[in-house]
PDB file with SEQRES, HELIX, SHEET and CRYST1 records, atoms N, CA, C and O in Angstrom:
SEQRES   1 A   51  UNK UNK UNK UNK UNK UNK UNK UNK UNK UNK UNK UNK UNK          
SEQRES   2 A   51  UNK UNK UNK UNK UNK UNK UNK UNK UNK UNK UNK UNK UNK          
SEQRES   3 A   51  UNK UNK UNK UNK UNK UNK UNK UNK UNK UNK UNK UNK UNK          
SEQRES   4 A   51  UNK UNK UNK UNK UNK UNK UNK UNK UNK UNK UNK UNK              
HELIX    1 AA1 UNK A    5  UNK A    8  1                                   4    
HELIX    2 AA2 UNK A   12  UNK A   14  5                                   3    
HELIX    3 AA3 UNK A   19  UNK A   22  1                                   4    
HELIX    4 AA4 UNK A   23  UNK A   27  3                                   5    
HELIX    5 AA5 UNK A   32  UNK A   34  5                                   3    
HELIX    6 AA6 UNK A   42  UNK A   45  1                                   4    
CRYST1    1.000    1.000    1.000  90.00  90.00  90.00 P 1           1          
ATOM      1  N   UNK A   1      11.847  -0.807  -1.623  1.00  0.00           N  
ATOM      2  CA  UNK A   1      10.760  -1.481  -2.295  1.00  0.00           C  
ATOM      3  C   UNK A   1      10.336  -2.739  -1.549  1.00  0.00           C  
ATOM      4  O   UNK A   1       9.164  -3.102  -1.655  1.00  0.00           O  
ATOM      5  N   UNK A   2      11.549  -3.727  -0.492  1.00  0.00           N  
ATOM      6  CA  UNK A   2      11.165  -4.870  -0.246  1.00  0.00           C  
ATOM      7  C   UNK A   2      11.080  -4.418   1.145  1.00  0.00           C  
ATOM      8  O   UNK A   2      11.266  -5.361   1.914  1.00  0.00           O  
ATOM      9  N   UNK A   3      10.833  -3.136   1.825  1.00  0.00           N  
ATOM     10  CA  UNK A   3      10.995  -2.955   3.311  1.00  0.00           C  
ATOM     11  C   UNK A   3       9.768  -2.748   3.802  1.00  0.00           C  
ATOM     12  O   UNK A   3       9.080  -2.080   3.030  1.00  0.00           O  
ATOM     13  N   UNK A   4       9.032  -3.183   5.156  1.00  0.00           N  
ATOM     14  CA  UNK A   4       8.097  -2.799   5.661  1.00  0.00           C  
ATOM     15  C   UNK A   4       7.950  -1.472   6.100  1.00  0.00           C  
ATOM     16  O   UNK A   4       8.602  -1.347   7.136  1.00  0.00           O  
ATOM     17  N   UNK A   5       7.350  -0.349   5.762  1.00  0.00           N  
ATOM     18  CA  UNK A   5       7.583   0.814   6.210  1.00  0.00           C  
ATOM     19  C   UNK A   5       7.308   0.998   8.105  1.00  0.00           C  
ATOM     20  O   UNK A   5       7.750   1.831   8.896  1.00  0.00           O  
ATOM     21  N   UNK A   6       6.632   0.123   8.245  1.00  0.00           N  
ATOM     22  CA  UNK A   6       6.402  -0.174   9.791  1.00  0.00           C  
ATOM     23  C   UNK A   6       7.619  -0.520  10.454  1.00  0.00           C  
ATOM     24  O   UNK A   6       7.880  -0.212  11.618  1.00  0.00           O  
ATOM     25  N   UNK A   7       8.309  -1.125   9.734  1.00  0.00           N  
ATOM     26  CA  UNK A   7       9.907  -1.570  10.109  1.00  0.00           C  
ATOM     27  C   UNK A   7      10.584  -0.429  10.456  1.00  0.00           C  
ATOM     28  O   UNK A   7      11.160  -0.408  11.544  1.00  0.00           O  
ATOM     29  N   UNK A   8      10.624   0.590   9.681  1.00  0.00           N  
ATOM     30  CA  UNK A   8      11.028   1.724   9.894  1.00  0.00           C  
ATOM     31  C   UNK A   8      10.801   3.188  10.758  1.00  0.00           C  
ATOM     32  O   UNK A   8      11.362   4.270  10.930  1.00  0.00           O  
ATOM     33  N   UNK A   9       9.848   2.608  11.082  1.00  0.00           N  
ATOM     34  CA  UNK A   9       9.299   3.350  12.351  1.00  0.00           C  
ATOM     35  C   UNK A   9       7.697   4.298  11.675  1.00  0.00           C  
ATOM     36  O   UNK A   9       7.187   5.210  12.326  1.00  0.00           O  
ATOM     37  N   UNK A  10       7.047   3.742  10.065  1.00  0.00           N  
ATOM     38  CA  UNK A  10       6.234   4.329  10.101  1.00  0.00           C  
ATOM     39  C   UNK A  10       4.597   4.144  10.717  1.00  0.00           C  
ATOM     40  O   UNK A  10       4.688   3.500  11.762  1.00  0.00           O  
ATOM     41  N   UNK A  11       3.698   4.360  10.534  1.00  0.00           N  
ATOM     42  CA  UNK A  11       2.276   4.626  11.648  1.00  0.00           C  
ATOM     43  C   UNK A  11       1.227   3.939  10.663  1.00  0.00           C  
ATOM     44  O   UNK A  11       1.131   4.342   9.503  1.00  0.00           O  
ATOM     45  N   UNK A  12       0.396   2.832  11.177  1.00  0.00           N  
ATOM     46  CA  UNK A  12      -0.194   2.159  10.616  1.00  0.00           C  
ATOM     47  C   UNK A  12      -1.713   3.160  10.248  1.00  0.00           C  
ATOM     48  O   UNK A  12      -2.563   2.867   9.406  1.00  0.00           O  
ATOM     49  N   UNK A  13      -1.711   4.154  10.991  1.00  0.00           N  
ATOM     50  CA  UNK A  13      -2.455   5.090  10.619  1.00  0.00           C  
ATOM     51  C   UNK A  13      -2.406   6.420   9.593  1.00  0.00           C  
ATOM     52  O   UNK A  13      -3.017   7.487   9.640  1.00  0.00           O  
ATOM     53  N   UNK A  14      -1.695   6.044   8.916  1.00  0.00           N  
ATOM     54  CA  UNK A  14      -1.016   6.750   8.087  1.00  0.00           C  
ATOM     55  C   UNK A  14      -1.214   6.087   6.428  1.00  0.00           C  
ATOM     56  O   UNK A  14      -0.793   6.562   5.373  1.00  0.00           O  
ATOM     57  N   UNK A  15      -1.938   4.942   6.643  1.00  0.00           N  
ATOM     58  CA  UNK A  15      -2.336   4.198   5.275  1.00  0.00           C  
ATOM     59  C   UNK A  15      -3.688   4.799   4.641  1.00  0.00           C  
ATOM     60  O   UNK A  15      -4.026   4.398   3.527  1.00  0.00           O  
ATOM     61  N   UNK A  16      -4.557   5.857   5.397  1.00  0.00           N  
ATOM     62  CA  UNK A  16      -5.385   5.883   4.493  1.00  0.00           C  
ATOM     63  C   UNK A  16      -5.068   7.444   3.790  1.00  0.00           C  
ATOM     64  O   UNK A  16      -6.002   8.044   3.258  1.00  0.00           O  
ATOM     65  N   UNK A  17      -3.795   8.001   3.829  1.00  0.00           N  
ATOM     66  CA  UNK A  17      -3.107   9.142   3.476  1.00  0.00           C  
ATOM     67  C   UNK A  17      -2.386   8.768   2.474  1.00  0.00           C  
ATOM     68  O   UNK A  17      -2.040   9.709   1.760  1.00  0.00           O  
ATOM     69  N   UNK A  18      -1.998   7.664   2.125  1.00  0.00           N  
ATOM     70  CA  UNK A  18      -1.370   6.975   1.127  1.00  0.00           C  
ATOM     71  C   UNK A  18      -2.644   6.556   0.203  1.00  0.00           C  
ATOM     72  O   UNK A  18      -2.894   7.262  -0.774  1.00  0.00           O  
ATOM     73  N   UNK A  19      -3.211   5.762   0.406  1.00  0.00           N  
ATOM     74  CA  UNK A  19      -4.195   5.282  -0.216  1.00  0.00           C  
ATOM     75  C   UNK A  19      -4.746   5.790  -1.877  1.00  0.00           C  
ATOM     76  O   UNK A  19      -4.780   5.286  -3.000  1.00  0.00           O  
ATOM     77  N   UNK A  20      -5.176   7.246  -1.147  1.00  0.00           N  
ATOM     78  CA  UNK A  20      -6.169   7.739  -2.134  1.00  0.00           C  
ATOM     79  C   UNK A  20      -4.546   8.221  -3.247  1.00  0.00           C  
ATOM     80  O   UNK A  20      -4.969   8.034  -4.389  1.00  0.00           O  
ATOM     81  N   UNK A  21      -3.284   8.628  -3.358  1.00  0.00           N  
ATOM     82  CA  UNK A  21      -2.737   8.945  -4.148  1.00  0.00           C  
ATOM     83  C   UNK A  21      -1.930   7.881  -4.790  1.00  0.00           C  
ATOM     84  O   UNK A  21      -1.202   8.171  -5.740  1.00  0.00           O  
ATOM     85  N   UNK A  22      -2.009   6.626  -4.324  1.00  0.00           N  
ATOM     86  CA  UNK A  22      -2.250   5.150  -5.219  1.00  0.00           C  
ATOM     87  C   UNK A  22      -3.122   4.903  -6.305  1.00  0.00           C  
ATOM     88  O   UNK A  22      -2.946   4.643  -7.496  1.00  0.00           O  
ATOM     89  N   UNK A  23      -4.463   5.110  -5.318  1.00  0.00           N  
ATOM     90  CA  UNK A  23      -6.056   4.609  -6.412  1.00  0.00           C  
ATOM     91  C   UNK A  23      -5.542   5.474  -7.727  1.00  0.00           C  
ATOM     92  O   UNK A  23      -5.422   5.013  -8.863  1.00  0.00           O  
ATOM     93  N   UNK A  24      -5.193   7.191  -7.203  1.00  0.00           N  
ATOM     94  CA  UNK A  24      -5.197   7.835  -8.459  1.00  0.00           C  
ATOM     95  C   UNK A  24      -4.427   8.114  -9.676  1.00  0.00           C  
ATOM     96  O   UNK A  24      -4.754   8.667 -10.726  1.00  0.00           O  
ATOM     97  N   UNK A  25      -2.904   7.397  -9.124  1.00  0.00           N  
ATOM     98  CA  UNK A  25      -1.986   7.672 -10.171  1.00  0.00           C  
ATOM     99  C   UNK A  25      -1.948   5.638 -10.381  1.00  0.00           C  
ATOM    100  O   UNK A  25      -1.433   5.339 -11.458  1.00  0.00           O  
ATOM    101  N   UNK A  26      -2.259   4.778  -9.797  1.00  0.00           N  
ATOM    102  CA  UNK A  26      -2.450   3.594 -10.910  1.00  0.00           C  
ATOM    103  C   UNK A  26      -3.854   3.275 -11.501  1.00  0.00           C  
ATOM    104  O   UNK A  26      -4.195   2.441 -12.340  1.00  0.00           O  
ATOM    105  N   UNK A  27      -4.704   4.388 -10.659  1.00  0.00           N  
ATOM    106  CA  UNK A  27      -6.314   3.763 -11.569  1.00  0.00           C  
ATOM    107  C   UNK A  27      -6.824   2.605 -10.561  1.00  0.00           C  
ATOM    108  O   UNK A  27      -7.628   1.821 -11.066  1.00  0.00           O  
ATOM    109  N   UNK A  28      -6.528   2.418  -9.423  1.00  0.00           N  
ATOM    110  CA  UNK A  28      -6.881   1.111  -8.954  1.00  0.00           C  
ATOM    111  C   UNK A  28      -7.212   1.572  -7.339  1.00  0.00           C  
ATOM    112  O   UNK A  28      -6.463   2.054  -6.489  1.00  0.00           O  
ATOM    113  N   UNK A  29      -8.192   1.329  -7.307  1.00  0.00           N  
ATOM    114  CA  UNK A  29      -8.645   1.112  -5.059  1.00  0.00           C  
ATOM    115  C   UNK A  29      -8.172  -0.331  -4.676  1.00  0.00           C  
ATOM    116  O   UNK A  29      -8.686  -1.425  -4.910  1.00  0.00           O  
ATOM    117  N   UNK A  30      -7.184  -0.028  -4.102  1.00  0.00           N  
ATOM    118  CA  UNK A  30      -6.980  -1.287  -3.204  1.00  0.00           C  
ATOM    119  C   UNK A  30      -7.690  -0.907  -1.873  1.00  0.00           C  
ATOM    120  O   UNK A  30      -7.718   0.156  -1.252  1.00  0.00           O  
ATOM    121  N   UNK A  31      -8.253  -2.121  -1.636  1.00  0.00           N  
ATOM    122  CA  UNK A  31      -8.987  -2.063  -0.115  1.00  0.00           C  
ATOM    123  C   UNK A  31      -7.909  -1.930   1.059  1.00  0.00           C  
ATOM    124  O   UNK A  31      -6.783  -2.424   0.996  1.00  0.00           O  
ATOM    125  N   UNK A  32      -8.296  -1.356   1.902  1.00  0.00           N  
ATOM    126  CA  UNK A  32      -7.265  -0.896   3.297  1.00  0.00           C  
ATOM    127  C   UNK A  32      -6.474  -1.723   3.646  1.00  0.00           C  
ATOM    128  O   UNK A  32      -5.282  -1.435   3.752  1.00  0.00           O  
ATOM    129  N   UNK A  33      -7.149  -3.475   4.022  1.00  0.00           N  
ATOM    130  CA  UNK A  33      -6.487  -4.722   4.468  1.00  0.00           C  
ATOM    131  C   UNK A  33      -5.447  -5.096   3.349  1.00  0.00           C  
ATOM    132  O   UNK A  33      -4.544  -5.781   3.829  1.00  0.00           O  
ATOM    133  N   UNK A  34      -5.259  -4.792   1.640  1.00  0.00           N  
ATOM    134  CA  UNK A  34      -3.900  -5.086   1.193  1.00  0.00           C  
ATOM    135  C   UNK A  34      -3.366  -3.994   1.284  1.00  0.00           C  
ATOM    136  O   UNK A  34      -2.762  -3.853   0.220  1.00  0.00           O  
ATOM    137  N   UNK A  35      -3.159  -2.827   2.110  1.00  0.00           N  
ATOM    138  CA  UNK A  35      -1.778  -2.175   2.743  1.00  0.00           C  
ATOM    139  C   UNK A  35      -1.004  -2.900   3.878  1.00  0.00           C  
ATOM    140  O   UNK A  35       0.205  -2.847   4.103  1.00  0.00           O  
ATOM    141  N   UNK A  36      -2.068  -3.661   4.615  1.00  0.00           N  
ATOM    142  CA  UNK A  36      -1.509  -4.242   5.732  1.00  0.00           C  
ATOM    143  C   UNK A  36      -1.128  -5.731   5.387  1.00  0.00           C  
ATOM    144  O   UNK A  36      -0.258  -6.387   5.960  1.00  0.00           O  
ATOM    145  N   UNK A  37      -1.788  -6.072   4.537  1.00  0.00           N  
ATOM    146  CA  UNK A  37      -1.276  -7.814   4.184  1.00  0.00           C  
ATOM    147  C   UNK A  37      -0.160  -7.745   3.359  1.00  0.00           C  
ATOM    148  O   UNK A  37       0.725  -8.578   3.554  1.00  0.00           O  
ATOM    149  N   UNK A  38      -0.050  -7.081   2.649  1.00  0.00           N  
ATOM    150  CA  UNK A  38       0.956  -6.524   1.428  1.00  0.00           C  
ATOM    151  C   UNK A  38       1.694  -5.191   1.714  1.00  0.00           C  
ATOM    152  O   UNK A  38       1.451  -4.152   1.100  1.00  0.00           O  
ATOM    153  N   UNK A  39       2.684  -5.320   2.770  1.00  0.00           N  
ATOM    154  CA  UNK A  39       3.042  -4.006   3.565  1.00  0.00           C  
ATOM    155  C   UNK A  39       4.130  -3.647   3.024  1.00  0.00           C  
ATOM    156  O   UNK A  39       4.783  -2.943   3.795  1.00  0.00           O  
ATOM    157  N   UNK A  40       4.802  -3.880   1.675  1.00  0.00           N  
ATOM    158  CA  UNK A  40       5.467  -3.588   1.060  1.00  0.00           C  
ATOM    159  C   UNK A  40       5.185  -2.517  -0.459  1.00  0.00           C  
ATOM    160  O   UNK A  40       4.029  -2.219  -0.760  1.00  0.00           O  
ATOM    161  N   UNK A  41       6.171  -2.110  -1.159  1.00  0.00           N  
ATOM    162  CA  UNK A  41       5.813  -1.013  -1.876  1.00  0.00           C  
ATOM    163  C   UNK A  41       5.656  -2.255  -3.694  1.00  0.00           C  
ATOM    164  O   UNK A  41       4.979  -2.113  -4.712  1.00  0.00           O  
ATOM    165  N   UNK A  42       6.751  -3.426  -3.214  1.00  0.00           N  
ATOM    166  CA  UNK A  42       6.352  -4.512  -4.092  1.00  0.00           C  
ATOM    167  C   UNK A  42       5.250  -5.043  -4.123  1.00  0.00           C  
ATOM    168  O   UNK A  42       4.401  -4.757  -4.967  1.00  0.00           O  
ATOM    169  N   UNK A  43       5.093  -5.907  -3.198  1.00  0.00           N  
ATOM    170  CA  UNK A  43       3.976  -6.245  -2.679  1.00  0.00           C  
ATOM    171  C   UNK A  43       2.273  -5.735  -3.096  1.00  0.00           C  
ATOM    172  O   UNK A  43       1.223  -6.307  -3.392  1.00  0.00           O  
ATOM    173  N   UNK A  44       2.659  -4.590  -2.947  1.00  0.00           N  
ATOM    174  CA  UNK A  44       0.765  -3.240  -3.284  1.00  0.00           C  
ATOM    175  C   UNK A  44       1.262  -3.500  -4.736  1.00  0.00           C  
ATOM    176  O   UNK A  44       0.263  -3.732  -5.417  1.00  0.00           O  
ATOM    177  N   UNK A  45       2.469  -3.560  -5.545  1.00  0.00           N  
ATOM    178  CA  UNK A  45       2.492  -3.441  -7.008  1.00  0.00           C  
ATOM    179  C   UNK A  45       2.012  -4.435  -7.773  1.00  0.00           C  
ATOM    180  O   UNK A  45       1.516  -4.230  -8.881  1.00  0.00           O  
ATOM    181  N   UNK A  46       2.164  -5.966  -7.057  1.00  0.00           N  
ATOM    182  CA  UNK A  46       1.171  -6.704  -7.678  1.00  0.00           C  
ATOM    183  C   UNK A  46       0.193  -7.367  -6.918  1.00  0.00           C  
ATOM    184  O   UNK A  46      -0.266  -8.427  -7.344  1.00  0.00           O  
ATOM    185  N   UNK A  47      -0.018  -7.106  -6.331  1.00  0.00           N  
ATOM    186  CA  UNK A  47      -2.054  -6.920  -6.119  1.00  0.00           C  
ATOM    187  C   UNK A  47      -2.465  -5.875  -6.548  1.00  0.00           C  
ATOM    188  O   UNK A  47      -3.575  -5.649  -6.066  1.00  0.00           O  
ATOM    189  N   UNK A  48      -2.010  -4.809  -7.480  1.00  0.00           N  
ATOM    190  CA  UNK A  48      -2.352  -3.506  -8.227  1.00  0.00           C  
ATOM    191  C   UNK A  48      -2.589  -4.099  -9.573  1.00  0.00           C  
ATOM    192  O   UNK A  48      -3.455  -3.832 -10.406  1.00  0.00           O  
ATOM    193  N   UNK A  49      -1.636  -4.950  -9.591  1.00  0.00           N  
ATOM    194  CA  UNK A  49      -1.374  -5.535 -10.920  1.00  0.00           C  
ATOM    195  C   UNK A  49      -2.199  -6.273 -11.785  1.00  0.00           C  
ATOM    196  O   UNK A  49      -2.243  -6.346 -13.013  1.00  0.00           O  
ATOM    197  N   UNK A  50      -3.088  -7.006 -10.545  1.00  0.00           N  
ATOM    198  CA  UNK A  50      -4.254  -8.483 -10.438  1.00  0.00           C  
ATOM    199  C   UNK A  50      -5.639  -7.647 -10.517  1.00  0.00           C  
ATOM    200  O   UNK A  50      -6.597  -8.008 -11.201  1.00  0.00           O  
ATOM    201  N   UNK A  51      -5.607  -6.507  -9.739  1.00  0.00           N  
ATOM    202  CA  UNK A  51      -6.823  -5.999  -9.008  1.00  0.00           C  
ATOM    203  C   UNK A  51      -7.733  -5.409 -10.520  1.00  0.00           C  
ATOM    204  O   UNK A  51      -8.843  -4.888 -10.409  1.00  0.00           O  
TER     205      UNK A  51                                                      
END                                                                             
């Protein structure tokens, strides 16, 4: 939850594959730049939270 998935060897191109099954199971579009400012799985939970 507190790990950068980039840390782990994942692909910054790989966020807009994530994206759309976020918007749809919390109801919320986060814009592209808070995957990368907020590169955590905490992190996206509250700017999900605010948004």
């Amino acid at each position: 939850m507190h790990v950068n998935p980039a840390d782990l060897g994942g692909h910054p191109l790989l966020v807009p594959t994530v994206r759309a099954p976020v918007a749809q199971r919390l109801g919320v579009r986060l814009p592209l730049g808070a995957f990368f400012e907020r590169a955590t799985v905490a992190a996206l939970a509250e700017r999900a939270a605010t948004a």
